[in-house]
C-alpha positions in Angstrom: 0.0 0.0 0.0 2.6 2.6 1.2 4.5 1.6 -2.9 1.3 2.4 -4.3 0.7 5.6 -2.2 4.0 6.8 -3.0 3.7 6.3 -6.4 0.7 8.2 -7.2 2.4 11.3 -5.5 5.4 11.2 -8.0 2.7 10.8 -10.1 0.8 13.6 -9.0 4.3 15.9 -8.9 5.1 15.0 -12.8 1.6 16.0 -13.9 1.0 19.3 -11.6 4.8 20.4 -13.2 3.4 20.5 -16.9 0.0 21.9 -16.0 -1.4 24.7 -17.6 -3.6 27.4 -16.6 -6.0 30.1 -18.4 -5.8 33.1 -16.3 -9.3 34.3 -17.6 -11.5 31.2 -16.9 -8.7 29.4 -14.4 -8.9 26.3 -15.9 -6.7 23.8 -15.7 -5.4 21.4 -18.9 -2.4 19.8 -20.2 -0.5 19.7 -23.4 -1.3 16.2 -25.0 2.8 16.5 -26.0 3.6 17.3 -22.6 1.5 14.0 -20.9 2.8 11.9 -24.0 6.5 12.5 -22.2 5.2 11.6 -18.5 3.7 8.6 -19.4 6.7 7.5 -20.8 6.0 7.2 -24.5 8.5 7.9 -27.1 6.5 8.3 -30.4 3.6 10.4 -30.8 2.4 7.9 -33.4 2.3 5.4 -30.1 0.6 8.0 -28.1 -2.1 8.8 -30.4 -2.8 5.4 -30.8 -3.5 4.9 -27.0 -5.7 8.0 -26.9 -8.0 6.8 -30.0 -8.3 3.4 -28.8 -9.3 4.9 -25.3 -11.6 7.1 -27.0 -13.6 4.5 -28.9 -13.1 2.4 -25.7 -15.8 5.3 -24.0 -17.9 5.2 -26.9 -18.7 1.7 -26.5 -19.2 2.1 -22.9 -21.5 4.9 -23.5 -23.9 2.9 -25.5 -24.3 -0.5 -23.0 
């Protein structure tokens, strides 16, 4: 538990250094380039790949 606990804090640390923030409306977002790096892929052609699979993944879902 205290691996796992740990973990998600590094986790937490990587993504809050590449957020992004919109003064006007304060919203939060991040760079789909910038998460492709943390998550440890190489290729954007890899990473883009992941995210439509993902995508279609919720689609499905949506319509059980």
């Amino acid at each position: 538990m205290e691996f796992e606990k740990s973990k998600l804090i590094e986790l937490k640390e990587k993504f809050d250094s590449i957020i992004n923030t919109e003064e006007k409306e304060n919203i939060e977002f991040w760079y789909a380039r910038d998460l492709q790096t943390q998550l440890g892929y190489k290729r954007w052609e890899n990473f883009i790949e992941t995210i439509k699979k993902q995508c279609n993944l919720v689609k499905t879902l949506v319509y059980l």
